[in-house]
DSSP file (Angstrom, degrees, kcal/mol; ACC not computed):
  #  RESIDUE AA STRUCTURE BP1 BP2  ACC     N-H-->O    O-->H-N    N-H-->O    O-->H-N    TCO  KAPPA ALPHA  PHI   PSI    X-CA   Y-CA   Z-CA
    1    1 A X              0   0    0      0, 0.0     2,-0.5     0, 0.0     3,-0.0   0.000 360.0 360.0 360.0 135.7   73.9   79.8  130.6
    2    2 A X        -     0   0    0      1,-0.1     3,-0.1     3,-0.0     0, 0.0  -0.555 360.0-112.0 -77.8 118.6   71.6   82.2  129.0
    3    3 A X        -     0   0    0     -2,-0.5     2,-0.1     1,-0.1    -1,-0.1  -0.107  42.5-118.1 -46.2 134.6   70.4   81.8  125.3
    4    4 A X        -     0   0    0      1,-0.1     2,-0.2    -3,-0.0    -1,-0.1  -0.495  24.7-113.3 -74.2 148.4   72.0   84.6  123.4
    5    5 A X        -     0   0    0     -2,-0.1     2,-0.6     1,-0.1    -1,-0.1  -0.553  35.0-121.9 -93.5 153.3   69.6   87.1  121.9
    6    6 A X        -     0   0    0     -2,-0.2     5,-0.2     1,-0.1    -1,-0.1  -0.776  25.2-116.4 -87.5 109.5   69.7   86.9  118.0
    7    7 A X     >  -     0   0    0     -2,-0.6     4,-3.6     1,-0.1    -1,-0.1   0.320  24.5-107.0 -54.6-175.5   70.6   90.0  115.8
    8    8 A X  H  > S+     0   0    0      1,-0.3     4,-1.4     2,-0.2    83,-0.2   0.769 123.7  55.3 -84.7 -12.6   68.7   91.6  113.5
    9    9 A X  H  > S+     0   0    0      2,-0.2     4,-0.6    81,-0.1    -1,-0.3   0.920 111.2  46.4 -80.6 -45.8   70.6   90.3  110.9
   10   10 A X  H >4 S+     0   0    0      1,-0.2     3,-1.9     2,-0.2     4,-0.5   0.991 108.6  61.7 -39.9 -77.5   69.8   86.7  112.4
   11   11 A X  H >< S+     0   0    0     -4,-3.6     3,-1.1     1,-0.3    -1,-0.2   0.790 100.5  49.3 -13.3 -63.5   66.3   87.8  112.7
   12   12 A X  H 3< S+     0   0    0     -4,-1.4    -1,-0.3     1,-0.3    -2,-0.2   0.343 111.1  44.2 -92.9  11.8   65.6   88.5  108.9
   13   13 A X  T << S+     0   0    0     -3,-1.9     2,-0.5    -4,-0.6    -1,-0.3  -0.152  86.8  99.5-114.3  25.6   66.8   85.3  107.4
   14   14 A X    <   +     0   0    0     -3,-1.1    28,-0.5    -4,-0.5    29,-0.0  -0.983  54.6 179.0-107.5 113.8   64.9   83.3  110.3
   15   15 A X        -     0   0    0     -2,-0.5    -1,-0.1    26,-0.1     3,-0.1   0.724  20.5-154.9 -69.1 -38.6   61.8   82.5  107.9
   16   16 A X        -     0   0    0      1,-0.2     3,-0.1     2,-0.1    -2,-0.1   0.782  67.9 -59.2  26.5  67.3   60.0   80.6  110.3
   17   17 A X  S    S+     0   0    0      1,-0.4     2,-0.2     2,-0.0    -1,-0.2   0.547  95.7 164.7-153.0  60.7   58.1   78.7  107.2
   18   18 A X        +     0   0    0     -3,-0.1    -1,-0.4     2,-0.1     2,-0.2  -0.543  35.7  76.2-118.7 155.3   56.9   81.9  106.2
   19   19 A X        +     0   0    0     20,-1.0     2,-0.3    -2,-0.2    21,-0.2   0.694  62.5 156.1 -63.4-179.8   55.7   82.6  103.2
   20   20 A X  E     -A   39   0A   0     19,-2.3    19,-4.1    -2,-0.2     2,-0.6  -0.858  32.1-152.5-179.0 114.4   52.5   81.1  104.0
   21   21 A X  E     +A   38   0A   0     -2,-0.3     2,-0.2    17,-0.2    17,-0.2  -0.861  26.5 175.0 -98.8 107.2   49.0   82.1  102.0
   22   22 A X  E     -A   37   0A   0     15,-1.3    15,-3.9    -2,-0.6     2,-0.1  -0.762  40.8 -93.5-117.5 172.1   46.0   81.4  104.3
   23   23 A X  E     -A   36   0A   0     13,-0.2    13,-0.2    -2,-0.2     2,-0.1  -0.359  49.1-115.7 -77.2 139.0   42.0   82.1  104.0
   24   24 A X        +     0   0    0     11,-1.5     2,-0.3    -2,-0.1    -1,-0.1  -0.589  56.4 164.5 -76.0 145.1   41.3   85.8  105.9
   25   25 A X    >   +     0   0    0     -2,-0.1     3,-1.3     9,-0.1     4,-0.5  -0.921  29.4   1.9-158.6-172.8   39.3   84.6  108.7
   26   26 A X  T >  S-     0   0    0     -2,-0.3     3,-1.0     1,-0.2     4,-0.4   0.034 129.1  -2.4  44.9-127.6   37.9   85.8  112.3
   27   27 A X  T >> S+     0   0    0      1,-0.3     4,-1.6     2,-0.2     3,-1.1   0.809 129.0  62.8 -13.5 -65.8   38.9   89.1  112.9
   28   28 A X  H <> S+     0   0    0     -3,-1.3     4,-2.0     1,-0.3    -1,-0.3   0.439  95.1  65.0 -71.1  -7.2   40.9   89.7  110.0
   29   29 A X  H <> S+     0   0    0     -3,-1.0     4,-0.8    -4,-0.5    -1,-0.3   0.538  96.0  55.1-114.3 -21.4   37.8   89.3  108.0
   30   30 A X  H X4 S+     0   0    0     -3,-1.1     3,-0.7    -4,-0.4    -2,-0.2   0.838 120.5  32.4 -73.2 -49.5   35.8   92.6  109.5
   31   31 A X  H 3< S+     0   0    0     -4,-1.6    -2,-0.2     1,-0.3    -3,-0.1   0.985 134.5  27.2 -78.3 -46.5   38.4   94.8  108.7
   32   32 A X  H 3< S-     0   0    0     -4,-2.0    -1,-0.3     1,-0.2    -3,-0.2   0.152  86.9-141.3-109.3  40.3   39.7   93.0  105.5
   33   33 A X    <<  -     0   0    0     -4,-0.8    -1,-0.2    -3,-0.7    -2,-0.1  -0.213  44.8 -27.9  82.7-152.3   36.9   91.0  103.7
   34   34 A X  S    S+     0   0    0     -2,-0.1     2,-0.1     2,-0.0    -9,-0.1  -0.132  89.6  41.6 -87.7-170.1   37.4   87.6  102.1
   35   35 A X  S    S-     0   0    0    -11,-0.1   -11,-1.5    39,-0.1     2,-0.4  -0.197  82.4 -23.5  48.2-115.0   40.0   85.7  100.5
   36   36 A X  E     -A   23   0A   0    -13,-0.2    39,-1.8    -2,-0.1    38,-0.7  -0.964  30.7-149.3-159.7 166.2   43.4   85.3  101.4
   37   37 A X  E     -Ab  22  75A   0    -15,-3.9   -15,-1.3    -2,-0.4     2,-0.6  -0.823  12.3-147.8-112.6 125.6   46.6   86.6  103.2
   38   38 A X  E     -Ab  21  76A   0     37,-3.7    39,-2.3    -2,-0.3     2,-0.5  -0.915   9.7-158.2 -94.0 142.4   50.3   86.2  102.3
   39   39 A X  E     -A   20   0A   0    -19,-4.1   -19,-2.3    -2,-0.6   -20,-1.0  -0.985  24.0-145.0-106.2 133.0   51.9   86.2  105.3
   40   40 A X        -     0   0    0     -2,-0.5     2,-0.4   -21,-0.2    24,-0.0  -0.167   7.4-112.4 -90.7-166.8   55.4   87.1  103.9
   41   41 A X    >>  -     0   0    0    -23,-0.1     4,-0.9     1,-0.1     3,-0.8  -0.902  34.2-114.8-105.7 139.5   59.3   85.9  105.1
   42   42 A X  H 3> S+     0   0    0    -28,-0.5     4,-0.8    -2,-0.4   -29,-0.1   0.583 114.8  60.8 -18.9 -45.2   61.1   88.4  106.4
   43   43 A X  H 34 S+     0   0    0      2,-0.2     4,-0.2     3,-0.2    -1,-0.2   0.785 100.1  65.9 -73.1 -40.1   63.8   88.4  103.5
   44   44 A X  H X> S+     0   0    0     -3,-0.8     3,-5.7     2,-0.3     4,-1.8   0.964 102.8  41.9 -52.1 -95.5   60.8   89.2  101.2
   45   45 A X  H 3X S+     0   0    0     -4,-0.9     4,-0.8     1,-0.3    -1,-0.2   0.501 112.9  49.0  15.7 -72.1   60.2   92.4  102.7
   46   46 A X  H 3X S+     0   0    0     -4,-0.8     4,-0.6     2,-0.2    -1,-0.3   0.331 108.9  59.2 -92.1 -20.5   63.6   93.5  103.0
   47   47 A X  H <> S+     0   0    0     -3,-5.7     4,-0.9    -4,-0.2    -2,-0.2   0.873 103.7  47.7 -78.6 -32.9   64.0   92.4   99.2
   48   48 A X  H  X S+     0   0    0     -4,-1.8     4,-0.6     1,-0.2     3,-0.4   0.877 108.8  59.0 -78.1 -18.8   61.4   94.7   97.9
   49   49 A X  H >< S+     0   0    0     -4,-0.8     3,-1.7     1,-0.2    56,-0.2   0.955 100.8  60.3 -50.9 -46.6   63.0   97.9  100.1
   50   50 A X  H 3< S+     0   0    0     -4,-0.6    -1,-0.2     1,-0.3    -2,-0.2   0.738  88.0  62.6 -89.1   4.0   65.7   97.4   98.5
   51   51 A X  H 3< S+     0   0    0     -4,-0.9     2,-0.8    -3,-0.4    -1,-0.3   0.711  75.2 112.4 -75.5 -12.0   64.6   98.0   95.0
   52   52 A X    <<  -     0   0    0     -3,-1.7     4,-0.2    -4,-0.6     3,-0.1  -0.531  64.3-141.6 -76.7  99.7   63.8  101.3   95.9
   53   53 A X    >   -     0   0    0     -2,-0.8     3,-1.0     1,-0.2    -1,-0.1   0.323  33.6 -73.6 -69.3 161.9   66.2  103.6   94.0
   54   54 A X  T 3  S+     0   0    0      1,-0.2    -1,-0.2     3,-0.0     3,-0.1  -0.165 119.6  16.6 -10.3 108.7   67.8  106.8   95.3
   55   55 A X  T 3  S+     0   0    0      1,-0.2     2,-0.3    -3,-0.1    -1,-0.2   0.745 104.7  98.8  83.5  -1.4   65.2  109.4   95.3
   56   56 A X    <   -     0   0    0     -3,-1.0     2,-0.3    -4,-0.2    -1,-0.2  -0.624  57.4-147.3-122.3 154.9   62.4  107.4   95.1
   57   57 A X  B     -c  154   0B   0     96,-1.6    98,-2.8    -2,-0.3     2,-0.2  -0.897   7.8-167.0-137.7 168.4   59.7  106.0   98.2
   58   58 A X  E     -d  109   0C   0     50,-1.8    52,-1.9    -2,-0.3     2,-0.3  -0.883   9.1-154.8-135.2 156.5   57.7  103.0   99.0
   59   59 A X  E >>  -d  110   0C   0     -2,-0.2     4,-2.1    50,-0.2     3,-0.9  -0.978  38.2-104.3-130.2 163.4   54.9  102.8  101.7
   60   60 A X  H 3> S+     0   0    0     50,-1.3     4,-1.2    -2,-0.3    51,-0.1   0.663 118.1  71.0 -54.4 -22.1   54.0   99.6  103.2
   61   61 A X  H 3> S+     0   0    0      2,-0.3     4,-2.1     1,-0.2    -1,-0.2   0.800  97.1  43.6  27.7 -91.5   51.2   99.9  101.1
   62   62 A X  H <> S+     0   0    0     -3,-0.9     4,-1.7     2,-0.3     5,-0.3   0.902 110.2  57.1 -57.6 -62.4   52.9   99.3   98.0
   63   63 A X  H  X S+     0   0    0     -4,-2.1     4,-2.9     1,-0.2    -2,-0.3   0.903 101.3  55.5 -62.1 -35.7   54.8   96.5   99.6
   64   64 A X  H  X S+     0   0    0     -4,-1.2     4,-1.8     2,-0.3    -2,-0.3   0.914 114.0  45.5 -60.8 -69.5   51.4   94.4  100.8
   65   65 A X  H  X S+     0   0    0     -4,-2.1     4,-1.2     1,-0.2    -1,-0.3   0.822 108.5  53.4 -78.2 -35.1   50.3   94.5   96.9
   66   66 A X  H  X S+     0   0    0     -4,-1.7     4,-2.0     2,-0.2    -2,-0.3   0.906 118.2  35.0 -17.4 -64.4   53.4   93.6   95.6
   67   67 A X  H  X S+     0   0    0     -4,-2.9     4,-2.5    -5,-0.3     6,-0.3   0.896 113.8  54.2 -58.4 -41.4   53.5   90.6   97.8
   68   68 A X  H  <>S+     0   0    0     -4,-1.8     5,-1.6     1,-0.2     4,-0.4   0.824 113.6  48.5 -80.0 -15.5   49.9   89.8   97.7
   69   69 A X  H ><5S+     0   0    0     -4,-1.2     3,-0.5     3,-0.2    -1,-0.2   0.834 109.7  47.2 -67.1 -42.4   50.4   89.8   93.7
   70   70 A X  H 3<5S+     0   0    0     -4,-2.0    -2,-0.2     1,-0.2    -3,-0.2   0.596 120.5  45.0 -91.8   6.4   53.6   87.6   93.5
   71   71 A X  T 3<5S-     0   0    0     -4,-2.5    -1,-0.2    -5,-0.1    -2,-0.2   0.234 106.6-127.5 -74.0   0.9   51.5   85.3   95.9
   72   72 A X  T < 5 +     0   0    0     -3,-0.5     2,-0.3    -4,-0.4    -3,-0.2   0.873  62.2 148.1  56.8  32.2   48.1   85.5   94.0
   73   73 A X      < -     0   0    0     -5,-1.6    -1,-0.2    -6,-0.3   -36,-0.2  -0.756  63.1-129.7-100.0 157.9   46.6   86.6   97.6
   74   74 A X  S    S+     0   0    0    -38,-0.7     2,-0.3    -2,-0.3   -37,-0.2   0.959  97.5   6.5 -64.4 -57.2   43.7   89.0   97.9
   75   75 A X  E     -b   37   0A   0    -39,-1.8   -37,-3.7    -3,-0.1     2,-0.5  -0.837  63.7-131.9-118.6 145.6   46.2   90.9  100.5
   76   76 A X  E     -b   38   0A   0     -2,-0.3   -37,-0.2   -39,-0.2   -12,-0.1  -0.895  62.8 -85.1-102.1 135.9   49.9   90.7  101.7
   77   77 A X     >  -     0   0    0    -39,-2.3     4,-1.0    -2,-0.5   -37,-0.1  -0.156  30.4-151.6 -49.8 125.0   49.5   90.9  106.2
   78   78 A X  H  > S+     0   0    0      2,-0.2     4,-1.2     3,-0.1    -1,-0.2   0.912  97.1  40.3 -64.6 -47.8   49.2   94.7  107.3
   79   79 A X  H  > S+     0   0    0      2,-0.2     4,-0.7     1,-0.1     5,-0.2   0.915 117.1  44.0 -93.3 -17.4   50.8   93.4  110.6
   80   80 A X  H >> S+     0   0    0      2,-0.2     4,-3.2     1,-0.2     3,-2.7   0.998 108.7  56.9 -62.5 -63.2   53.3   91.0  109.5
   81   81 A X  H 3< S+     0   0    0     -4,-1.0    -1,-0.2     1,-0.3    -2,-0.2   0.526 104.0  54.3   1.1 -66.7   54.5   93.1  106.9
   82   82 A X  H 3X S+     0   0    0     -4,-1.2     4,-0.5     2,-0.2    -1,-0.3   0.488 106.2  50.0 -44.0 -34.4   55.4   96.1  109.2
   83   83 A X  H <X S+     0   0    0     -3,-2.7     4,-1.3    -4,-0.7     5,-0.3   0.688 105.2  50.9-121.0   6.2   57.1   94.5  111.2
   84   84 A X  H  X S+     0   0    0     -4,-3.2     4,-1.5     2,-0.2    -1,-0.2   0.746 111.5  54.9 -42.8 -31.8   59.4   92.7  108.7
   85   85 A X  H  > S+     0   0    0     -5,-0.3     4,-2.3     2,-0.3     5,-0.3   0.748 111.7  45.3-105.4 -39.1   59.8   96.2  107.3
   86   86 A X  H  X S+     0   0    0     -4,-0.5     4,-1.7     2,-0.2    -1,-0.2   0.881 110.9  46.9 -66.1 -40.2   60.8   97.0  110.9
   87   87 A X  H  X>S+     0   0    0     -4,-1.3     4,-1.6     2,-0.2     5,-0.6   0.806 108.4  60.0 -75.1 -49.2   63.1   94.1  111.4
   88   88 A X  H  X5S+     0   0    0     -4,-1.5     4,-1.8    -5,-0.3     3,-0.4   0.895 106.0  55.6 -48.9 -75.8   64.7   95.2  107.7
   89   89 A X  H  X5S+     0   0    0     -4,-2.3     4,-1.1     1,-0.3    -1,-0.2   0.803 114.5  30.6 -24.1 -64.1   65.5   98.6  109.4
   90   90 A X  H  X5S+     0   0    0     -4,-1.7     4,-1.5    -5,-0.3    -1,-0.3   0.819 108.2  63.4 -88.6   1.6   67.3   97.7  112.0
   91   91 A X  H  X5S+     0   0    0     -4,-1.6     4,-1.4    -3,-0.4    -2,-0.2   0.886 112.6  49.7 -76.4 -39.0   69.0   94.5  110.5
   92   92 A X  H  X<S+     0   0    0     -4,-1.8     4,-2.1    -5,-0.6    -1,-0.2   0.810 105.7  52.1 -78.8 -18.0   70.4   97.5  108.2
   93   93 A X  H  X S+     0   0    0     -4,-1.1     4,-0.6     2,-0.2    -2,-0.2   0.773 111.0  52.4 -63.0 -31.0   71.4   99.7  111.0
   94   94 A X  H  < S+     0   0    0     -4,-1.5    -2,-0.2     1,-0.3     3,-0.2   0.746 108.2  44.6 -97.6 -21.6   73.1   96.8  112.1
   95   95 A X  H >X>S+     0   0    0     -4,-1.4     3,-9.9     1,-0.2     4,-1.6   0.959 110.0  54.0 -69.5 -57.5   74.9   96.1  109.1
   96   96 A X  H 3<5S+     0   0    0     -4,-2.1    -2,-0.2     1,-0.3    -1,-0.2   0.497 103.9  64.3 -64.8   4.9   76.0  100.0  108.5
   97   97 A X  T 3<5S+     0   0    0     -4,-0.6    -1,-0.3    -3,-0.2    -2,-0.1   0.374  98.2  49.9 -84.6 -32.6   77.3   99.6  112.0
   98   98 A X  T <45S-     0   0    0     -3,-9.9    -2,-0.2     2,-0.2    -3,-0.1   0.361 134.0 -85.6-114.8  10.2   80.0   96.8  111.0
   99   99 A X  T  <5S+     0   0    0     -4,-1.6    -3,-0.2     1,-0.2     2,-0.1   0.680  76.6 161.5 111.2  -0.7   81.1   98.7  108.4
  100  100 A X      < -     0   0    0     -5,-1.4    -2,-0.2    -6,-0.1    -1,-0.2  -0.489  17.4-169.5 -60.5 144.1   78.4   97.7  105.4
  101  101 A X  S    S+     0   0    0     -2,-0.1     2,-1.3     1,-0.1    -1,-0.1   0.613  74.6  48.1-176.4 -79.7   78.0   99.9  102.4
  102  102 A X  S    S+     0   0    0     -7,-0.0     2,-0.1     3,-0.0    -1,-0.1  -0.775  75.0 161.1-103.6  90.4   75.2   98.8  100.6
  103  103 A X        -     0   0    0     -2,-1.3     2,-0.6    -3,-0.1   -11,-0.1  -0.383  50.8 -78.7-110.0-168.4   72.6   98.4  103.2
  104  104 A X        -     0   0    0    -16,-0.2     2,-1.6    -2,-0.1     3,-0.1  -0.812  43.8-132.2 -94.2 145.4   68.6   98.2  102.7
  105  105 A X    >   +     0   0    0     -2,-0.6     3,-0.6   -56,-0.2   -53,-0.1  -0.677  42.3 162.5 -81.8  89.9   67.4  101.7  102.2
  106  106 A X  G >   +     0   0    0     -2,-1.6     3,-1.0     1,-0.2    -1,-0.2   0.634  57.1  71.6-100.3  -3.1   64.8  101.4  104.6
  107  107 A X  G 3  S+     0   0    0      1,-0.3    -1,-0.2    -3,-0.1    10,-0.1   0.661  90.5  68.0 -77.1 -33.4   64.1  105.5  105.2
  108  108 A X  G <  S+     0   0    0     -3,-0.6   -50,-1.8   -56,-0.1     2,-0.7   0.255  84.3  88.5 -82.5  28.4   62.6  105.3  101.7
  109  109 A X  E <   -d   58   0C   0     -3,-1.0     8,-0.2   -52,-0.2   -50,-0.2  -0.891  64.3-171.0-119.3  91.2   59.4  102.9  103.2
  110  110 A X  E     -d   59   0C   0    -52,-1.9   -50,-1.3    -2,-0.7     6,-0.2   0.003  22.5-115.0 -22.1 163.3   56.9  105.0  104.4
  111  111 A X    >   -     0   0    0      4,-0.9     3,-0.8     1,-0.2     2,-0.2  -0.143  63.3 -59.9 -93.3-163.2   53.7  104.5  106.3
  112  112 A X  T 3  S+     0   0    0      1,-0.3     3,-0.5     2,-0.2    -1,-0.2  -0.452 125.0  29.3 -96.2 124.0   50.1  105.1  104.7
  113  113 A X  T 3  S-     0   0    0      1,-0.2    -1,-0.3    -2,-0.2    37,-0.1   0.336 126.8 -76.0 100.3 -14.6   50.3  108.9  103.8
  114  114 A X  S <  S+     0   0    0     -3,-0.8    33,-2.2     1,-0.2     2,-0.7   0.694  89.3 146.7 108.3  11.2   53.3  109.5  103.1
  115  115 A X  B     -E  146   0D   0     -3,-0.5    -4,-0.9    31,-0.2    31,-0.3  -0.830  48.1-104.9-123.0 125.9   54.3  109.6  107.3
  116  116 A X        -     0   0    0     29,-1.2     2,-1.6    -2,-0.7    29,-0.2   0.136  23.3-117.6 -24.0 137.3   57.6  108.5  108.7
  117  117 A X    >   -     0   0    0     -8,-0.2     3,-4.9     1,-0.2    -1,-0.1  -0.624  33.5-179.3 -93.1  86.0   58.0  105.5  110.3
  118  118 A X  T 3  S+     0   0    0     -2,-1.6     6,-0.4     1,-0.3    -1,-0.2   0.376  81.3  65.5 -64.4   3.1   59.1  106.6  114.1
  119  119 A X  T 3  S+     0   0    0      4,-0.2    -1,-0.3     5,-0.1     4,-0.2   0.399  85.6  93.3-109.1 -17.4   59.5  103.3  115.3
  120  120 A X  S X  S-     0   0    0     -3,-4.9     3,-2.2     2,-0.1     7,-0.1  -0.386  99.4 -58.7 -84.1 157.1   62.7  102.7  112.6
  121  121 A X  T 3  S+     0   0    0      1,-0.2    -1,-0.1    -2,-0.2    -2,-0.1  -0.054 128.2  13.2  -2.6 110.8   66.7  103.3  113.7
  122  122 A X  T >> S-     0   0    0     -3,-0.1     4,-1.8     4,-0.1     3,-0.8   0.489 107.1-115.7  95.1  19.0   66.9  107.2  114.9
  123  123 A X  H <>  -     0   0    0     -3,-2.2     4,-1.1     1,-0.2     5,-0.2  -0.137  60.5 -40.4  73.1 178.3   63.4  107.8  115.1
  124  124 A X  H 3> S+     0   0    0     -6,-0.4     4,-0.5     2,-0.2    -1,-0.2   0.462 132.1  69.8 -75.9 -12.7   61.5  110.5  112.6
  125  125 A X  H <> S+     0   0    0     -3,-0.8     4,-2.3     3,-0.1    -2,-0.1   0.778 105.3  32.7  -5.5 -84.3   64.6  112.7  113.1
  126  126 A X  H  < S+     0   0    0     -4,-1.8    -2,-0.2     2,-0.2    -3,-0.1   0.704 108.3  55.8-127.1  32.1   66.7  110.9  111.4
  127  127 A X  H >X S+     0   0    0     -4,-1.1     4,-3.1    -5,-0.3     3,-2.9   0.857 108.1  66.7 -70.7 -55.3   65.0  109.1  108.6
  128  128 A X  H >X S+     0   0    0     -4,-0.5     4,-1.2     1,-0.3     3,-0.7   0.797 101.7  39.9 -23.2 -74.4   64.2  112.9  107.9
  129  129 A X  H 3< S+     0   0    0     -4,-2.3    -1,-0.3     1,-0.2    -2,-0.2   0.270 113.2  54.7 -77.5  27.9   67.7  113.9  107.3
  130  130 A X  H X4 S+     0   0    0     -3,-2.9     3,-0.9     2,-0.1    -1,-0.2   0.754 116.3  40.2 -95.6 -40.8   68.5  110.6  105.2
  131  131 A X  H X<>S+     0   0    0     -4,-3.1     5,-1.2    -3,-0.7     3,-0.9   0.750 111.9  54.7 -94.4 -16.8   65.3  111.6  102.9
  132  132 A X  T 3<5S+     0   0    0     -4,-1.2    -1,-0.2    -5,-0.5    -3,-0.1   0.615 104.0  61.1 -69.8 -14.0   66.2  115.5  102.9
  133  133 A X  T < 5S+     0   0    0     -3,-0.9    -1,-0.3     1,-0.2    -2,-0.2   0.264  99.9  50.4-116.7 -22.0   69.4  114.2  101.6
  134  134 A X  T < 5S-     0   0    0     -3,-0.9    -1,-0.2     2,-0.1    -2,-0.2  -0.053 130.0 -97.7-116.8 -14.5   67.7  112.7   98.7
  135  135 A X  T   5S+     0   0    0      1,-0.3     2,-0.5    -4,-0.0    -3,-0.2   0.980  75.9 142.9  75.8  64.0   66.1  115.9   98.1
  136  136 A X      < -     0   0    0     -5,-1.2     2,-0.4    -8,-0.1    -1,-0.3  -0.964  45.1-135.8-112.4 156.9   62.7  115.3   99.8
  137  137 A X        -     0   0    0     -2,-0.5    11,-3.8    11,-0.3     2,-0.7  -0.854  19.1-164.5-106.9 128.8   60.8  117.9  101.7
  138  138 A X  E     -F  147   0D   0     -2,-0.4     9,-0.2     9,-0.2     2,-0.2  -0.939   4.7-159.9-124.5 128.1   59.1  116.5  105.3
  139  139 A X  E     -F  146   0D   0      7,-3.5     7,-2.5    -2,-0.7     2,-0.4  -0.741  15.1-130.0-103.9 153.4   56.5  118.7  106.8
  140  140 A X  E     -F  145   0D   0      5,-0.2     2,-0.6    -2,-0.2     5,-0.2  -0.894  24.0-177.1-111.2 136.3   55.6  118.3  110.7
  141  141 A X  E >   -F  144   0D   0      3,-2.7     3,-0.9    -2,-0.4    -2,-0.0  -0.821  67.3 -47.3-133.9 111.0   51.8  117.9  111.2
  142  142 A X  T 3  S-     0   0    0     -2,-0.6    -1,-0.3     1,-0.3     0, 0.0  -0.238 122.3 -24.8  39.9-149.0   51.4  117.7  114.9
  143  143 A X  T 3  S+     0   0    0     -3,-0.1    -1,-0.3     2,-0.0     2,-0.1   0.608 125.4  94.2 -73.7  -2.3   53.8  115.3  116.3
  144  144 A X  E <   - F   0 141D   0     -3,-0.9    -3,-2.7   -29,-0.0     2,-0.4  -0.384  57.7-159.1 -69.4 153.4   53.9  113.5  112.8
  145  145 A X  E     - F   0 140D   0     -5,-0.2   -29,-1.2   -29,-0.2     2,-0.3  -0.995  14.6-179.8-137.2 152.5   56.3  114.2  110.0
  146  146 A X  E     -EF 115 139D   0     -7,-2.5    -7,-3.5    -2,-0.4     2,-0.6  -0.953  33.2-108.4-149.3 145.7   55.1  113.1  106.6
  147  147 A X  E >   - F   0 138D   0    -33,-2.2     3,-0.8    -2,-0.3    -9,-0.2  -0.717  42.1-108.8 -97.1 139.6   57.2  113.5  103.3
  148  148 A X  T 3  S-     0   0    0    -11,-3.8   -11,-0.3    -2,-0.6     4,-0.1  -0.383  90.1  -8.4 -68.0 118.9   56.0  116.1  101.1
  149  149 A X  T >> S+     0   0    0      1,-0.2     3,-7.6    -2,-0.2     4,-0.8   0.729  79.0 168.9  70.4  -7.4   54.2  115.3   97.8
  150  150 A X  T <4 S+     0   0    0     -3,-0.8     4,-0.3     1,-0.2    -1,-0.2   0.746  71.0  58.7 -38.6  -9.9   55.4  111.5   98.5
  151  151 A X  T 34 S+     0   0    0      1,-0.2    -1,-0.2     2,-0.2    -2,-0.1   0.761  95.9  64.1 -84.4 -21.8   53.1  110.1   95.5
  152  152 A X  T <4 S+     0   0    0     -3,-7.6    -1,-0.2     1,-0.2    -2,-0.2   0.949 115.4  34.2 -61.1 -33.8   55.2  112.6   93.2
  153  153 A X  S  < S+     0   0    0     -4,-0.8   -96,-1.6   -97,-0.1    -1,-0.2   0.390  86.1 118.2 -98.4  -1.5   57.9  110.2   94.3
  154  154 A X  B     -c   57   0B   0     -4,-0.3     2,-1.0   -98,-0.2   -96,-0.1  -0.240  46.4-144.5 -93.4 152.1   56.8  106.4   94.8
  155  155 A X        -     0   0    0    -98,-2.8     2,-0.7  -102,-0.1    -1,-0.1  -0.784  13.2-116.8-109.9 127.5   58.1  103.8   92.8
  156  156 A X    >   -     0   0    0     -2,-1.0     3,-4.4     1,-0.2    -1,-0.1  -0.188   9.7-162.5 -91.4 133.0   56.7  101.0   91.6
  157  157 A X  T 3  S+     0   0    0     -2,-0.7    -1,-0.2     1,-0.2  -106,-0.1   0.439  83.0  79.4 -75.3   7.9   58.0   97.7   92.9
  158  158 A X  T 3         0   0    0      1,-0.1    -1,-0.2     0, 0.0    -2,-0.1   0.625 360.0 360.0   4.7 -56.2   56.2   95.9   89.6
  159  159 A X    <         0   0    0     -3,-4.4    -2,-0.1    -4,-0.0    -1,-0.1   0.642 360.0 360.0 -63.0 360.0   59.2   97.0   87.3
């Protein structure tokens, strides 16, 4: 019998003994220096999205120093990070799908710049009208769409 694939909701409460702060090393060490990495848990992620009010953004950005601050790490993982943020998206599709309410607002997590994440639930389409809906303005800059002004708007996940 074939192992059943695991939802998304399964997915983000699977830690796999995450977090876990290691030394930047090999690779990781051209592009981001010295010192150390949180790699975060999933849940982590998907908790700091969801402080982000009505009206308001985040970029992953923002989440990566958040983390690497309530971990004392030099950095929070660029690629882990993402795709937590990614698992958090559809693990919220998947909720508003059984009939959930109060899901993670995951349309207010930008990329670096201010540019849609095309890879979450509906594409750049419709993260658009969820954040136009919120009274942001998204400009198209070649095949990109980037929220207008997004710096007037970000919140800080500190408070």
């Amino acid at each position: 019998m074939p192992k059943k694939k695991p939802t998304w909701q399964e997915k983000l409460n699977d830690s796999k003994g995450y977090p876990k702060v290691e030394e930047i090393k090999g690779g990781m060490s051209r592009r981001w220096g010295t010192g150390t990495v949180v790699i975060p848990a999933p849940v982590e992620v998907d908790q700091l999205m969801r402080k982000v009010p009505r009206g308001k953004l985040t970029t992953i950005n923002e989440i990566r120093q958040a983390l690497a601050t309530k971990h004392n790490a030099t950095i929070g993982c660029p690629f882990t990070t993402g795709i937590f943020a990614w698992i958090a998206a559809h693990a919220a599709e998947e909720q508003k799908q059984q009939g959930k309410i109060e899901i993670t607002p995951y349309w207010r997590t930008l990329k670096v710049r201010g540019l849609i994440n095309e890879k979450y639930p509906g594409g750049t389409e419709a993260q658009t009208a969820l954040l136009q809906q919120e009274g942001h303005s998204v400009i198209k800059r070649g095949k990109n769409c980037f929220v207008k002004d997004y710096e007037n708007a970000l919140f800080r996940l500190d408070q």
